[in-house]
C-alpha positions as CSV (number, residue, x, y, z in Angstrom):
1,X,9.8,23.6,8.5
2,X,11.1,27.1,8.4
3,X,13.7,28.1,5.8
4,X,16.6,28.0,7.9
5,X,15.7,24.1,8.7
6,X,15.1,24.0,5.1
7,X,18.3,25.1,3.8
8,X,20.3,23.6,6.6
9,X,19.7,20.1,5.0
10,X,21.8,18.3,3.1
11,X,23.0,15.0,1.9
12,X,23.3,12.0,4.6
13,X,25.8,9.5,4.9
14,X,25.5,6.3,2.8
15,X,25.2,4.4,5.7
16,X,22.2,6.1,7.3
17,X,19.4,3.8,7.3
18,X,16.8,6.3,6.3
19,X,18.1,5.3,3.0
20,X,17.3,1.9,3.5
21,X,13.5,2.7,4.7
22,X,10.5,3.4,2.8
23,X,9.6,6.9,3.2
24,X,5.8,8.4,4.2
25,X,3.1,9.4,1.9
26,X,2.9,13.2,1.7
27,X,-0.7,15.0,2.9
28,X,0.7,18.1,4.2
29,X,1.7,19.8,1.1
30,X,3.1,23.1,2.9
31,X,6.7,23.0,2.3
32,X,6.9,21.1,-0.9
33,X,7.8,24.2,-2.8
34,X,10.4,25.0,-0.6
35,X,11.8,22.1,0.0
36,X,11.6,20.8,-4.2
37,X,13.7,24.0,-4.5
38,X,16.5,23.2,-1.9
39,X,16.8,20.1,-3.4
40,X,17.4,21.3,-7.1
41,X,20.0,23.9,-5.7
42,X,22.0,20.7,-4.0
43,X,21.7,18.8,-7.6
44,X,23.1,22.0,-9.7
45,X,25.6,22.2,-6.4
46,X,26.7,18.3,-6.7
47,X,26.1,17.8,-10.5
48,X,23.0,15.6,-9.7
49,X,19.9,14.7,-11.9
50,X,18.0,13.9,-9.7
51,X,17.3,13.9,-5.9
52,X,15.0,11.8,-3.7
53,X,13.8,13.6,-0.3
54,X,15.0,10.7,1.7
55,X,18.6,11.1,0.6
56,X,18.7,14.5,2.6
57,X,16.5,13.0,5.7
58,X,13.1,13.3,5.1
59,X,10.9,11.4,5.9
60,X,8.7,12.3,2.6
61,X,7.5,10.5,-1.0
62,X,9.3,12.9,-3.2
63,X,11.9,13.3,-5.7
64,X,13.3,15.8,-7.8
65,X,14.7,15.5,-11.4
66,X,15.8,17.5,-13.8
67,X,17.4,16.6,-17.1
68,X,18.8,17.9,-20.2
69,X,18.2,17.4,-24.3
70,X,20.7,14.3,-25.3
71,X,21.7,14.9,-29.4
72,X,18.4,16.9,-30.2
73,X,17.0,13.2,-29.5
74,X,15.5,13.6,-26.1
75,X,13.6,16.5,-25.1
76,X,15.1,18.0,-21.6
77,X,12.7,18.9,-18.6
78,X,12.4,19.2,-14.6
79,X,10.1,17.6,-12.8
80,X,8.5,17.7,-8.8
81,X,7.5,13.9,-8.0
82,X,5.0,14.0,-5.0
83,X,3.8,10.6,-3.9
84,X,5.3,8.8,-7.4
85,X,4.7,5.7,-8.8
86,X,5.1,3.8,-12.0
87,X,2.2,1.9,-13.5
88,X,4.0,0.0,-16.6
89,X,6.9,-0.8,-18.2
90,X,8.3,-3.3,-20.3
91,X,10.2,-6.1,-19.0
92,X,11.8,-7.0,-22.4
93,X,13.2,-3.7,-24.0
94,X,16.2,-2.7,-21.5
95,X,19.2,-0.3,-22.0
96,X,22.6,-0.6,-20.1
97,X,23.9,2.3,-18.9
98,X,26.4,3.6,-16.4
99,X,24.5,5.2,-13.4
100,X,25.8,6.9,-10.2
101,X,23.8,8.1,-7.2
102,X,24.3,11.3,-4.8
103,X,24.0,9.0,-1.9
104,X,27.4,7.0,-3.2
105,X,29.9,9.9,-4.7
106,X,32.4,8.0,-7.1
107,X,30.5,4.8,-7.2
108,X,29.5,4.0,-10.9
109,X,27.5,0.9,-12.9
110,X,25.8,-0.3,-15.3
111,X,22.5,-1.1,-14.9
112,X,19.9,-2.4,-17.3
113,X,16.5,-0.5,-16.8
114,X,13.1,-0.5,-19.1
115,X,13.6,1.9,-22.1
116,X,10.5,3.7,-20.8
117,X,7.8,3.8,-17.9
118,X,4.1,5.3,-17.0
119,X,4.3,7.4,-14.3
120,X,1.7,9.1,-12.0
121,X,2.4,11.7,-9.5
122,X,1.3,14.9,-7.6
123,X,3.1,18.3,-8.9
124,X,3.3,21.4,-7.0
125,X,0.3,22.8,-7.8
126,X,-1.4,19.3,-6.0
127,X,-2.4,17.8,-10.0
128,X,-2.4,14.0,-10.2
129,X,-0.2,13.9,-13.4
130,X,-0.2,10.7,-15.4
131,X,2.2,10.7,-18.7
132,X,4.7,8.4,-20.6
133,X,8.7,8.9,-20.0
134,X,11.4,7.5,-22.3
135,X,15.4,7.4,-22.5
136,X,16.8,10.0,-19.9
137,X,14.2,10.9,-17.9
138,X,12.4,7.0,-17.6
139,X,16.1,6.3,-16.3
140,X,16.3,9.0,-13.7
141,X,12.4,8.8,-12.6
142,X,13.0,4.8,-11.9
143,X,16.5,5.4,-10.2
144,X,14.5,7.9,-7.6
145,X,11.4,6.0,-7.4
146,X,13.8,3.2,-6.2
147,X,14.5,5.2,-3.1
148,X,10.9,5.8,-2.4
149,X,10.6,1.9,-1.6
150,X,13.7,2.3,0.6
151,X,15.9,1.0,-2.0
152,X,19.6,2.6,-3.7
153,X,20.9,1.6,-7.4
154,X,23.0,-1.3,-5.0
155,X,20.6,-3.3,-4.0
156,X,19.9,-5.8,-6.5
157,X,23.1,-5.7,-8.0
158,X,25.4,-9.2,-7.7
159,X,28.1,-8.8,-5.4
160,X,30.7,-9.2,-7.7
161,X,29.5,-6.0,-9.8
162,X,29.2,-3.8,-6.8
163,X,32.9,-5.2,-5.5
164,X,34.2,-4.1,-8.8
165,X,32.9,-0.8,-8.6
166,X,34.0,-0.3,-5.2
167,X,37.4,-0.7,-6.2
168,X,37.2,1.4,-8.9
169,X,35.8,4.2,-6.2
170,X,38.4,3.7,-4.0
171,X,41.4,3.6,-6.8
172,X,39.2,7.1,-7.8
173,X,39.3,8.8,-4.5
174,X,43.4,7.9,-4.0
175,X,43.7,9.6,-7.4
176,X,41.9,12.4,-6.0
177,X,43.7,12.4,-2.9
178,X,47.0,12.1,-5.0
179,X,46.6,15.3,-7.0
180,X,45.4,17.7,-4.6
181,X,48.0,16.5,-1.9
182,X,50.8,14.7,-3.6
183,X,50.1,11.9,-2.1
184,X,47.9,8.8,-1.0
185,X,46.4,8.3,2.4
């Protein structure tokens, strides 16, 4: 890709169905650099933590994530997932927590996810990386490995949860809608 493809990219609609599709191992490692960068300037653009390739149209196993230190309790960090996947975690210590997703702007909910995972990936410089994540980062790495099997943070959730958050997006966006133009469309 050259760099004006590159930066022309962007988030897709919610409804595009490359969300919905598993996305192709990565062998060509060429514009990964280029690209992992893009997609970190769209999350500090859109307040986002993380960022599956997918989500902007590629066709591509990759994420990026990036978060900070929570309460001197959780070390921050960034990382390049090439080709991800998670090799463990527990199915009986969960934490609830309110999640959101680029893909779905004003859509929030709680989701239980494993306290931690064991990861494996590629980095940038083509190392097969192996190493434990916990709290923040195990949250956001399993939220964007989701999208690598052609999944979003809504499927799997009962209909009656994602109904209520619906609402709660739409009653956002008239709010939104109210106080930049008076009123509600």
């Amino acid at each position: 890709m050259t760099k004006e493809e590159i930066e022309k990219l962007w988030l897709i609609d919610e409804n595009d169905p490359r969300l919905h599709t598993k996305p192709k191992e990565i062998t060509d490692f060429t514009d990964t650099a280029a690209i992992a960068e893009h997609m970190f300037g769209i999350m500090k653009k859109t307040n986002g933590v993380g960022l599956s390739a997918n989500q902007i149209g590629l066709d591509m196993k990759m994420f990026v994530m990036r978060w900070p230190s929570v309460g001197g309790d959780t070390k921050g960090g960034e990382i390049v997932a090439i080709n991800p996947d998670i090799t463990a975690y527990p199915l009986d210590d969960t934490a609830l927590y309110e999640e959101g997703c680029l893909s779905f702007p004003g859509l929030y909910m709680w989701l239980a996810r494993p306290r931690y995972v064991d990861v494996v990936y590629t980095d940038l410089a083509g190392e097969r990386v192996f190493t434990h994540l916990d709290g923040w980062a195990a949250r956001i790495f399993q939220h964007e490995y989701e999208h690598m099997l052609g999944k979003t943070f809504k499927d799997g959730t009962s209909r009656m949860k994602l109904e209520r958050a619906e609402k709660k997006r739409k009653k956002l966006f008239k709010n939104l809608l109210q106080q930049k133009f008076g009123t509600a469309k």
